[in-house]
C-alpha positions in Angstrom: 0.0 0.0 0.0 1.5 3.4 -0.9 1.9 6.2 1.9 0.2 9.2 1.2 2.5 12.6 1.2 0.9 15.6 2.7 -0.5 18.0 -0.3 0.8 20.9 -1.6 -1.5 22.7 0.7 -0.9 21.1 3.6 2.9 21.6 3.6 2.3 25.4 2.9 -0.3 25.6 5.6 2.8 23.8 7.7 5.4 26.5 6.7 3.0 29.6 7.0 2.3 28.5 10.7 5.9 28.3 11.3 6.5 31.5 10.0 4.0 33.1 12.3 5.9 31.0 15.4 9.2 33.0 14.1 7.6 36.3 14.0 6.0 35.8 17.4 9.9 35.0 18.5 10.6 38.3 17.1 9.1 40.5 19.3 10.3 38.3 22.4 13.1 40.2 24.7 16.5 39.1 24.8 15.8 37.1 28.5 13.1 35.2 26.9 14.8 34.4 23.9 17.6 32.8 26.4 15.2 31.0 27.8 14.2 28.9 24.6 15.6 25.9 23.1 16.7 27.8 19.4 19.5 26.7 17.4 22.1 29.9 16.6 21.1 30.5 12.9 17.6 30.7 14.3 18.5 33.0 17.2 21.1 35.1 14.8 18.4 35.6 12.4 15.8 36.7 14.7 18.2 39.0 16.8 18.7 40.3 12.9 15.0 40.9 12.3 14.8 42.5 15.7 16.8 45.4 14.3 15.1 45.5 10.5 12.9 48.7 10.0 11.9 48.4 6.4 9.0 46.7 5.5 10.3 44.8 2.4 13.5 43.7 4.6 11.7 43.0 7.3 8.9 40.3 5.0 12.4 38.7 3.5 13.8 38.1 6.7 10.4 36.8 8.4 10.7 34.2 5.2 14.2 33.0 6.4 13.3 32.5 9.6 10.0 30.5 8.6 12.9 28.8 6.6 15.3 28.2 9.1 12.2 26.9 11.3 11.3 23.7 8.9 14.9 22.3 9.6 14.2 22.3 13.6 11.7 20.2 15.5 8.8 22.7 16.5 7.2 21.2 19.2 10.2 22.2 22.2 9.3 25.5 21.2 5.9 25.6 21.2 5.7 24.4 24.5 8.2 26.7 25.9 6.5 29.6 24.0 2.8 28.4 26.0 4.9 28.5 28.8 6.4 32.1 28.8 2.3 33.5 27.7 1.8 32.4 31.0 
């Protein structure tokens, strides 16, 4: 029997709900960024963003970090990010 891949959709849905976990990590402060289980391209690239005021550089670099963010294992971070809301 042959496994079924996840659509085209699916995977974007995926990577657009990854890239709204990196842009939440953006407006985190340095102590709570410390706090989280990130690789250091992830928290180089969001310490980057962090500094970005144009719009158009700041969309690119939201993209790279929803990049960056398929290559780790989300759920760590998601439950550390539930735990610093509260």
């Amino acid at each position: 029997m042959t496994e079924l891949k996840p659509s085209k959709s699916a995977k974007k849905r995926e990577y657009l709900a990854l890239q709204k976990l990196g842009e939440e990590l953006i407006t985190l402060r340095e102590s709570e960024l410390a706090a989280l289980p990130l690789d250091e391209d992830l928290l180089l690239a969001i310490q980057d963003a962090q500094q970005i005021t144009a719009r158009g550089a700041m969309r690119r670099q939201k993209q790279f970090i929803g990049k960056l963010m398929r290559h780790i294992d989300p759920e760590p971070l998601i439950i550390a990010m539930a735990k610093l809301r509260r």
